[in-house]
C-alpha positions in Angstrom: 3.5 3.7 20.9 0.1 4.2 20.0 -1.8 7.4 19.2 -4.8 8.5 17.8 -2.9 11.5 16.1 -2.4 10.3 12.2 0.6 11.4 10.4 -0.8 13.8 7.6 1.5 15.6 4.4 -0.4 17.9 2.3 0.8 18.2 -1.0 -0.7 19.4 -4.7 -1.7 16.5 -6.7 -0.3 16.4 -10.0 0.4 13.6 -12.8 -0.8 10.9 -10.4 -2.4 7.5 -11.2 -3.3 6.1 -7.7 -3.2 6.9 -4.1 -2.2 4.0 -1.4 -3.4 4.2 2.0 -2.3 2.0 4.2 -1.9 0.4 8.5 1.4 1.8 10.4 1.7 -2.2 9.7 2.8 -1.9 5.9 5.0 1.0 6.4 6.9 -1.2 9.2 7.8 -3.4 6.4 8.0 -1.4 3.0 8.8 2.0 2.4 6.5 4.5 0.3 9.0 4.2 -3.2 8.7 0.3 -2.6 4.7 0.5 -2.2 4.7 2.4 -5.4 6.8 0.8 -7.2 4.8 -2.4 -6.5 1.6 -1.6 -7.4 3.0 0.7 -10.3 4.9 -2.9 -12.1 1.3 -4.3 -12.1 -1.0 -1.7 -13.1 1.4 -0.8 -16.2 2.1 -4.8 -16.3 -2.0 -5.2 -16.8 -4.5 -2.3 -16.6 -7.1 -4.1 -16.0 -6.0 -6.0 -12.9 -8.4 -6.2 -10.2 -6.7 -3.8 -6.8 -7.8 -6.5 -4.4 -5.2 -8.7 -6.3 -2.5 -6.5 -6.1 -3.3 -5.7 -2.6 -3.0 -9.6 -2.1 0.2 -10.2 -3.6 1.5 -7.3 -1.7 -0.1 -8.5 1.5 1.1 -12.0 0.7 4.8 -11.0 0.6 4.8 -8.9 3.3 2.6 -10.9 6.3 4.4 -12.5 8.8 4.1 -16.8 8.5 3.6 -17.5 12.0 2.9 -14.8 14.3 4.3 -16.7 17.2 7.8 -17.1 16.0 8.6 -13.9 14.1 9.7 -10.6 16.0 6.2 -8.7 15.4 7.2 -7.4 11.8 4.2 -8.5 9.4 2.0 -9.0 12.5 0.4 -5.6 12.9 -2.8 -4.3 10.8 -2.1 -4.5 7.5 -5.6 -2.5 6.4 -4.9 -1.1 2.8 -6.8 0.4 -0.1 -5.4 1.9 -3.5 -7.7 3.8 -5.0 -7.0 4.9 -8.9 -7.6 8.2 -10.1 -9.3 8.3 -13.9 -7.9 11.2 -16.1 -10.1 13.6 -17.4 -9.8 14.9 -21.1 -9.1 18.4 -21.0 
């Protein structure tokens, strides 16, 4: 079904290093913990990895080979951004 109505949670921001926002498309094939977890490896793994390569590697893993023989998952819009938030010295 498609709707023009986004899903939306509120919620206080606190201790957090990056936000994810992604396409229906990537939730259809990982869950939030898994997208975290992901791009959380890397940016601990190398802090100074460029996003649009972990946004690849993610994309590459989860992008369906041939859209004419799978069963639609990893065919939808798989739009994504992370953006990382820079702490401020208190």
């Amino acid at each position: 079904m498609i709707t023009a109505a986004p899903e939306i949670t509120s919620t206080e921001i606190k201790d957090v290093d990056f936000i994810f926002l992604g396409c229906d498309g990537v939730y259809d094939c990982l869950s939030n913990q898994e997208i975290v977890d992901f791009i959380n490896v890397r940016l601990k793994k190398n802090p100074n990895i460029k996003l649009t390569k972990i946004l690849e590697e993610m994309l590459d893993q989860i992008l369906a080979p041939d859209i004419y023989t799978e069963t639609g998952v990893g065919c939808d819009n798989m739009s994504s951004v992370i953006v990382v938030l820079k702490k401020t010295k208190k």
